[in-house]
C-alpha positions in Angstrom: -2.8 -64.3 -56.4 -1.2 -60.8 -57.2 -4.6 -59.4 -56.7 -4.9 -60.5 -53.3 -1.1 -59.4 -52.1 -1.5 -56.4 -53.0 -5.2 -56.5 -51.2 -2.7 -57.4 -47.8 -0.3 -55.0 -48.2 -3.2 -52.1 -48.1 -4.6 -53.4 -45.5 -1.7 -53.5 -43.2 -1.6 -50.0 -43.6 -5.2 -49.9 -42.2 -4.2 -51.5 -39.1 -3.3 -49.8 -35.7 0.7 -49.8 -35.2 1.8 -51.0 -38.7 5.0 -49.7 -40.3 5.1 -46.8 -41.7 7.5 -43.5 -42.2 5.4 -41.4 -39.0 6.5 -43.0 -35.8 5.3 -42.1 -32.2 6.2 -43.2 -28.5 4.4 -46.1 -27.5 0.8 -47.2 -25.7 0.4 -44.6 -22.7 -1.5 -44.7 -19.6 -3.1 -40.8 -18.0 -5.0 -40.5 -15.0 -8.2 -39.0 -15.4 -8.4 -34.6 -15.2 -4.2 -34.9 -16.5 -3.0 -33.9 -20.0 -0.6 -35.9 -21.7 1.9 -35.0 -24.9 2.6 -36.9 -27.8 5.3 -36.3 -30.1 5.0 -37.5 -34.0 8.3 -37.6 -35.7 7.8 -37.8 -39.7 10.6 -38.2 -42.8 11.9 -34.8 -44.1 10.0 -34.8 -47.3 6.9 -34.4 -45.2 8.1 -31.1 -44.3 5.5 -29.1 -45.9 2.7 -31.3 -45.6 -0.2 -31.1 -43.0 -0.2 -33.1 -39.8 -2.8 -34.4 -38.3 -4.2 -36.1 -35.1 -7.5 -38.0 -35.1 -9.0 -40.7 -33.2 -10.7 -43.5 -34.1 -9.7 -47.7 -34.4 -8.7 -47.5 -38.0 -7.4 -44.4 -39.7 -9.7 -44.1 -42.4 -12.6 -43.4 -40.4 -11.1 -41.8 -37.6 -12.2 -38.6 -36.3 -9.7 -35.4 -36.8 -9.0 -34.0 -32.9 -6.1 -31.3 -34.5 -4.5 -30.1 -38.0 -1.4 -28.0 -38.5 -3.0 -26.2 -40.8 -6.4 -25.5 -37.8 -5.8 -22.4 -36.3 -7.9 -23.4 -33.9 -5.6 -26.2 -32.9 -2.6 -23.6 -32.5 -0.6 -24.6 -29.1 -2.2 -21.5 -27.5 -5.9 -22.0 -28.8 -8.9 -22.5 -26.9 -9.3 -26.2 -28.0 -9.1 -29.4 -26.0 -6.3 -30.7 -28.0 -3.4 -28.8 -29.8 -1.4 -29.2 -32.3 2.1 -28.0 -32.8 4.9 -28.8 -36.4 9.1 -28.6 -35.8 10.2 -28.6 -39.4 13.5 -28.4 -37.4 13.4 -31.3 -36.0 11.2 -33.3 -38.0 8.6 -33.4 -35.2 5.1 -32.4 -34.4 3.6 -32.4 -30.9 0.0 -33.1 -29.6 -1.2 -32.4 -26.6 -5.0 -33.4 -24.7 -6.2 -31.2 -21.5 -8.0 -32.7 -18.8 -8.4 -36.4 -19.9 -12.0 -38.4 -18.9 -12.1 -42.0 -18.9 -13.9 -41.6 -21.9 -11.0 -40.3 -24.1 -9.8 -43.9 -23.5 -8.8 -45.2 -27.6 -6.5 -45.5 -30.4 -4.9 -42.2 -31.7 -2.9 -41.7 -34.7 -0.5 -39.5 -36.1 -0.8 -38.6 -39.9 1.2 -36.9 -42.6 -1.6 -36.1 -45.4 -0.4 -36.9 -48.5 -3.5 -35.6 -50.9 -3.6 -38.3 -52.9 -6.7 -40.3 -53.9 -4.2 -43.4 -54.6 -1.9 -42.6 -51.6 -2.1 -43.5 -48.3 -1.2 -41.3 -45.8 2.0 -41.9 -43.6 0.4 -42.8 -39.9 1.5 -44.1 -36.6 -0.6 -45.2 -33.9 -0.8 -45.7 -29.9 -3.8 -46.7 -27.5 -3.8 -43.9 -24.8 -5.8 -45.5 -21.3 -7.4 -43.3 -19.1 -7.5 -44.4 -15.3 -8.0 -43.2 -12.1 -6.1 -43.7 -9.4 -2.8 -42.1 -8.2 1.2 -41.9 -9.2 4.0 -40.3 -8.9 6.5 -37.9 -11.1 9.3 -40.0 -9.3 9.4 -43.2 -7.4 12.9 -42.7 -5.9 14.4 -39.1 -4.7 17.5 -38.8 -3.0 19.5 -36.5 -0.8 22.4 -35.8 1.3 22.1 -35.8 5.1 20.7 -32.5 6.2 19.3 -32.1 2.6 15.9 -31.9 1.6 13.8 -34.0 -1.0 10.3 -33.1 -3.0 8.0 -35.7 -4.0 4.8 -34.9 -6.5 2.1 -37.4 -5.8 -0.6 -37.3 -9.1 -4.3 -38.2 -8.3 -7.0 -38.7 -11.0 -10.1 -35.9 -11.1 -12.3 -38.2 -8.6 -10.2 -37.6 -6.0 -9.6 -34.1 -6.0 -11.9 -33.6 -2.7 -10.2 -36.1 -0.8 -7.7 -36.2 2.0 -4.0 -36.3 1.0 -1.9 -38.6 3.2 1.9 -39.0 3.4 3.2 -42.2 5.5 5.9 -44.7 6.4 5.4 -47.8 4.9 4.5 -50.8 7.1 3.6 -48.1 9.9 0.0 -46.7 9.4 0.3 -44.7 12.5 2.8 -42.6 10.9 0.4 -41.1 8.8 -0.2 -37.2 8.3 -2.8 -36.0 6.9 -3.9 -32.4 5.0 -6.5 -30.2 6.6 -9.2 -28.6 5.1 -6.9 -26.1 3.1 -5.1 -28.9 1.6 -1.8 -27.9 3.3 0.4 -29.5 6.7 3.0 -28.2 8.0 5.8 -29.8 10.7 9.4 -29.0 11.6 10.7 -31.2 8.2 7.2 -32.5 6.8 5.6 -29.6 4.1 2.3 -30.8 2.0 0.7 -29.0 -0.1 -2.3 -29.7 -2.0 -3.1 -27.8 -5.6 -6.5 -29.0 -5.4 -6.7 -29.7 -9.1 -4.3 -33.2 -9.4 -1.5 -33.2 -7.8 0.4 -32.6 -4.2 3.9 -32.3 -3.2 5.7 -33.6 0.0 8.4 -31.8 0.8 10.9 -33.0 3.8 13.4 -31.2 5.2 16.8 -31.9 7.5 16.5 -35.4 6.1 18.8 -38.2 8.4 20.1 -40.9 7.8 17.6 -42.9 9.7 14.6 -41.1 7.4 15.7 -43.8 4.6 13.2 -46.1 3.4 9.8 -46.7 1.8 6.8 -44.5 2.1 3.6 -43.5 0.2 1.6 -41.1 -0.7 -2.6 -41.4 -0.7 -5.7 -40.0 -1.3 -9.0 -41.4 -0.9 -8.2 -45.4 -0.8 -5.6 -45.1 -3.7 -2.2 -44.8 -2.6 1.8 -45.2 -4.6 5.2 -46.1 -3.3 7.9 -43.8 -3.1 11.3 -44.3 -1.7 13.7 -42.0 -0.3 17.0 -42.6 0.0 19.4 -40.4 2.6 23.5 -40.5 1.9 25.3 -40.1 4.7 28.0 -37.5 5.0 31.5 -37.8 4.5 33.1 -37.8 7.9 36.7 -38.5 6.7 40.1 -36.2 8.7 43.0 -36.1 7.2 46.0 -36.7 9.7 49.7 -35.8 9.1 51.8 -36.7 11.7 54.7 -34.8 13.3 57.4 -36.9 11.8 56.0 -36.4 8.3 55.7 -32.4 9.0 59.4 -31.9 9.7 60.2 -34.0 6.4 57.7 -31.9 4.3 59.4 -28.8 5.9 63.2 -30.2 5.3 62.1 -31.3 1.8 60.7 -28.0 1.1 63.7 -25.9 2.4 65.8 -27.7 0.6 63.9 -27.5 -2.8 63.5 -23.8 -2.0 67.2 -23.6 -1.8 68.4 -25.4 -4.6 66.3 -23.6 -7.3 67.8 -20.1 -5.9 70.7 -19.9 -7.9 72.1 -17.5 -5.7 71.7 -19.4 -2.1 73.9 -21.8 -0.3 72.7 -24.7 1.0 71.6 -24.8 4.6 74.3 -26.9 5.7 77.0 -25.1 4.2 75.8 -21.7 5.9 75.4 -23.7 9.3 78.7 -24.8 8.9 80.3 -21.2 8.2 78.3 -19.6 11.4 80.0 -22.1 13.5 83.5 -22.2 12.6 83.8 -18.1 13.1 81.9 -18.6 16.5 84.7 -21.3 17.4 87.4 -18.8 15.8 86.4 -16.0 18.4 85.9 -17.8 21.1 89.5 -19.3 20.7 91.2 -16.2 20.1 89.0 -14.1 23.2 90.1 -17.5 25.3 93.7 -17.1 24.3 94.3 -13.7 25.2 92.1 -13.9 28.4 95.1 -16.3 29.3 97.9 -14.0 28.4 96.5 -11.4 30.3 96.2 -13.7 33.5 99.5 -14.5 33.2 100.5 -11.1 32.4 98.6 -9.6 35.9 100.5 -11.8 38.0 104.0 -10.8 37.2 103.3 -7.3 37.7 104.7 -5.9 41.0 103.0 -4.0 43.3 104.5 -0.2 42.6 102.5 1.9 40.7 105.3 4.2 39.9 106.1 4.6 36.2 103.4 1.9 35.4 102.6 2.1 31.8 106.5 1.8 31.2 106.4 -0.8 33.2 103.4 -2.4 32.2 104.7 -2.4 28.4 108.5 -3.1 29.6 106.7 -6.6 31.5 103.9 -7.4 29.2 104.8 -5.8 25.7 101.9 -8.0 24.2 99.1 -5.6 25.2 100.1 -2.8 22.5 100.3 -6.0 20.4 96.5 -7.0 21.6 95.1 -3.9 21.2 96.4 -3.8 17.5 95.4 -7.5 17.1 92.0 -6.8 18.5 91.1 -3.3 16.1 92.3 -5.5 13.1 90.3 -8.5 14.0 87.0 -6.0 14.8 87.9 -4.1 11.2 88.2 -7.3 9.0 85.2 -7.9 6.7 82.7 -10.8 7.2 84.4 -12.3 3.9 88.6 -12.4 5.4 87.0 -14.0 8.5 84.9 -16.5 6.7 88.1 -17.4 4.7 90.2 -18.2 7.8 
């Protein structure tokens, strides 16, 4: 019985996707002529071992594609596949050049261990290779008047044929590349790398350009959909009423943190009562003087005698009138 547990638990090892301490992202699907990039994250105590890729259904027989310790499989070799450690980060990274349908398998990540009695720490995935198209992004947004950029993926059969951008649900909104892989309109730019991938890029997007579309080549085509915010179209209004309160409030506050300012009222106030106070006083002796001009008689002889004798209140108005023009802004504020 204890002979054939311990037959399971090595076995489950040998299996495709079983537990272990080397984990990976899950199955993956390429289209054919892409790369793809796997990362292999390990336990720290594997810091300082080799790492591995091979491929193969079960590990023990699996073919070795890159080793950390392969120049060869550098990230800037020659090779198909590359290999790259992040002691750092407890990662290493593997990445495949120009898939084929052919590459189509189970892949594994290894840590070797070196040990006859040891099984290597592995993690698997099933990586499919398909043609056909897709995209980086199946929604892009913008604001109105913005632009958007769409990359449309094709697979390596379908690098000769025509690229297409449309509407969805309208086929005669089509557009189509020339023979230089390229159109070109007022807001519609395509460009065709020729290898596996084109971009659509539209410009002075409305609000009205919102909606589904796709993007073709050959008889394979994917969805994309673009979305167009409106912009914001909001005033603000203030009316008059609430201007001359924001100005009154504002004087005001302006006032009272001036320690050395009188409120407005209070200065208002003074301005008027020494405009009263003069006019009073000119209206007064613009009487007097009336009254004195028609008592005067006629003769002209001795006339300033006479004019003091009858009216003695003009020396008195002159004086009155240089002491009222000589008093300070202050004596007149306080009467």
């Amino acid at each position: 019985m204890t002979f054939l547990l311990l037959l399971t638990i090595l076995g489950l090892g040998e299996l495709p996707g079983s537990y272990c301490t080397v984990t990976t992202v899950g199955d993956l699907s390429v289209l054919e002529g892409q790369s793809v990039t796997v990362p292999c994250h390990y336990n720290p105590q594997y810091i300082s071992h080799v790492k591995y890729w091979c491929y193969g259904r079960m590990k023990d027989f699996c073919s070795s594609l890159a080793r950390t310790d392969n120049p060869e499989s550098a990230p800037h070799g020659k090779g198909k596949v590359t290999i790259a450690d992040d002691p750092t980060q407890h990662v290493f990274t593997v990445s495949m050049q120009d898939l084929t349908e052919g590459d189509s398998g189970w892949y594994w990540c290894g840590v070797e261990l070196g040990g006859m009695w040891v099984s290597d720490p592995t993690a698997s995935l099933y990586i499919s290779v398909v043609q056909g198209m897709s995209v980086v992004r199946n929604t892009v947004s913008a604001d109105e008047g913005g632009s958007v950029t769409v990359q449309c993926l094709y697979s390596k059969n379908l690098r000769s044929s025509e690229k297409k951008w449309c509407r969805s649900g309208n086929w005669n909104s089509c557009i189509v590349t020339d023979s230089e892989g390229t159109f070109s309109r007022r807001n519609v730019l395509i460009q065709d790398d020729k290898d596996s991938m084109f971009t659509v890029t539209l410009t002075q997007l409305e609000t009205r350009d919102s909606g589904w579309y796709w993007c073709g080549a050959g008889q394979q085509h994917v969805a994309v959909h673009v979305s167009v915010t409106p912009q914001a179209t909001t005033l603000a209004t203030t009316s008059p009423v609430q201007n001359l309160k924001t100005t009154v409030r504002t004087s005001s506050v302006m006032s009272s943190n001036d320690p050395h300012s009188r409120p407005v009222w209070e200065s208002s106030l003074m301005v008027c009562g020494v405009v009263l106070l003069v006019m009073t006083v000119s209206l007064a002796l613009w009487k007097l003087w009336k009254q004195c001009k028609k008592k005067q008689k006629p003769q002209r002889t001795n006339e300033t005698n006479d004019n003091l004798t009858m009216c003695p209140w003009r020396e008195d108005y002159k004086n009155a009138s240089v002491i009222f023009l000589n008093t300070p802004a202050q004596q007149v504020q306080m009467l």
